[in-house]
N, C-alpha and C positions, 0 to 999 in steps of 0.2 A: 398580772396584778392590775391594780386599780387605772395606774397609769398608761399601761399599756391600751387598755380599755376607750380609759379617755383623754385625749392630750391636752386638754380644758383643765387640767386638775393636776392638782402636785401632794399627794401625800409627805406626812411628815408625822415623826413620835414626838411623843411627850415624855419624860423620865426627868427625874434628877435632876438638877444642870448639870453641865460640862465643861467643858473650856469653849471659851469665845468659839463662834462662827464653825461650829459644828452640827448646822443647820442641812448643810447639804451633805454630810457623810449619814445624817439618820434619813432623810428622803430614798437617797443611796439602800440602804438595808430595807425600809419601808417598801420598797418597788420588789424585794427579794422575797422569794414564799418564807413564811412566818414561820419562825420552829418552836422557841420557845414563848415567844414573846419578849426578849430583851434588847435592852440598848446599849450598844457594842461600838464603844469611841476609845480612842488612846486614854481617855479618865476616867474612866469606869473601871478598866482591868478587863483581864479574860474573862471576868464572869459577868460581865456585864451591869445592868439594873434593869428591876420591871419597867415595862414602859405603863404608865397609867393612860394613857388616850393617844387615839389615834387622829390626826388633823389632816382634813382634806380643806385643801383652799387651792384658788385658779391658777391656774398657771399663769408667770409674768415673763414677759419678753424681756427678758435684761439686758441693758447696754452699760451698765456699771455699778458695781458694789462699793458702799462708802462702809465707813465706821463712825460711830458716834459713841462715847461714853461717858459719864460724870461720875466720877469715884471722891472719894478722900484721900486727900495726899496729907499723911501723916504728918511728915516733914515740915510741913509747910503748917501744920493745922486749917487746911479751909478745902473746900472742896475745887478740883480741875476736870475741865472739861476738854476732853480730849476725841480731835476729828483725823480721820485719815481717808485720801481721795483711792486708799484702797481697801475695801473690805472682804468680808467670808474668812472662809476657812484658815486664810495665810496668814492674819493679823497681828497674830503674834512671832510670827517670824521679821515680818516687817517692822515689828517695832526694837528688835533686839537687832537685825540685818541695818532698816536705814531708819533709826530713829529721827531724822532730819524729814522725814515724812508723815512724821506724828505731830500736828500741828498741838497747841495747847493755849490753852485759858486758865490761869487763875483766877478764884473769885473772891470777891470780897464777901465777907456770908452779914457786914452791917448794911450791902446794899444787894447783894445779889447778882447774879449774872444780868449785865445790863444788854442792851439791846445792840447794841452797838457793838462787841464781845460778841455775840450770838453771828452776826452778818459779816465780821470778820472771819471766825472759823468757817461761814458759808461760802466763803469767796476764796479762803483757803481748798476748798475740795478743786477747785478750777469748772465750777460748774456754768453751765449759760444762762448769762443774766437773769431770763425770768424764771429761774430755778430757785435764787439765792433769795427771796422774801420766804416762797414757802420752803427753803430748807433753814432759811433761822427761825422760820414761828416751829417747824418740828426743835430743833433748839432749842427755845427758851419754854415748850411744854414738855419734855423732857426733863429741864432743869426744873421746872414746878413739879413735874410729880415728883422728883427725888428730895426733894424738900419737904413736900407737902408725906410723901408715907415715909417719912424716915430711914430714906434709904442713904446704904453704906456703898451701892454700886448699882448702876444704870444703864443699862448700855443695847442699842439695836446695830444690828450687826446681824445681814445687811440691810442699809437703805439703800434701795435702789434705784436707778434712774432706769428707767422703763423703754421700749423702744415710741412709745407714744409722748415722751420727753415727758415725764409725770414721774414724781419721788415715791416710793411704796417700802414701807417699813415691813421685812421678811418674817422678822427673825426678830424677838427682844431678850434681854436677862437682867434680872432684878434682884439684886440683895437686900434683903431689907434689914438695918442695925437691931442686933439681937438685945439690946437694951430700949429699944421703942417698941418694942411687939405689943406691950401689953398695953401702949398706946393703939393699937392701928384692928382693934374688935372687929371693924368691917369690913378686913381684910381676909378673903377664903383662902388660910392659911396652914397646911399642913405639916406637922414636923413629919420627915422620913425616917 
């Protein structure tokens, strides 16, 4: 396949979503000769879904996977921003195994995720100082996009810290509240 070819490049599908951090099982299948064209994750089921596009982007020298997400916490009524210093694939096991590892923010939605909130969940990841300015400005643009397109859930997964000590967002997934759609026109928005 592609990868083998070149080690500069990482293939990866498009379909659907999935469940969080199943970013590296489609790369995984992507590197495998192609039969049908589908995308075959524990959330799909055996028959998988089409994949609509095929993503070739560089290959990154990873020295650690984070999580980042901002969802709506029903409970609560207001949206939480939720960081873990472990991301990919596992994420959801680590948040049901050692939720003590799933850092959080609530926010106030009369002022917003403040800045300060933002540099805390960055110092939560345990990252090297000159990491934690640019991992809360990915933070608080984050929490402007989820704002600003009316979304119900946010989340990259993984951010990586690179072996050139540099953050690089892999992987994202976006829900967006199916009562703002006909807000968000500018959005190339497909129903499946």
């Amino acid at each position: 396949g592609i990868a083998e070819r070149n080690k500069s490049v990482q293939p990866g599908s498009v379909a659907h979503p999935g469940r969080p951090g199943e970013l590296d099982k489609d790369r995984q299948q992507a590197q495998q000769p192609a039969q049908d064209h589908r995308r075959l994750v524990p959330a799909t089921g055996p028959e998988g879904l089409p994949v609509l596009a095929l993503l070739i982007e560089p290959a990154v020298d990873v020295r650690q996977e984070l999580y980042l997400a901002v969802l709506v916490d029903r409970e609560r009524a207001c949206p939480v921003f939720i960081a873990a210093a472990e991301g990919g694939t596992e994420v959801e096991n680590l948040a049901t195994e050692n939720p003590e590892k799933m850092k959080s923010e609530w926010i106030d939605t009369g002022v917003g995720l403040r800045s300060f909130q933002a540099v805390r969940l960055a110092f939560s990841l345990g990252l090297p100082s000159h990491l934690v300015r640019p991992c809360s400005d990915i933070i608080m643009n984050l929490y402007r996009f989820f704002v600003e397109k009316d979304c119900s859930h946010a989340e990259i997964n993984p951010l990586v810290v690179t072996g050139q000590d540099t953050l690089v967002a892999l992987d994202a997934k976006v829900i967006f509240d199916d009562n703002a759609l006909n807000n968000r026109q500018t959005l190339p928005i497909e129903n499946p």
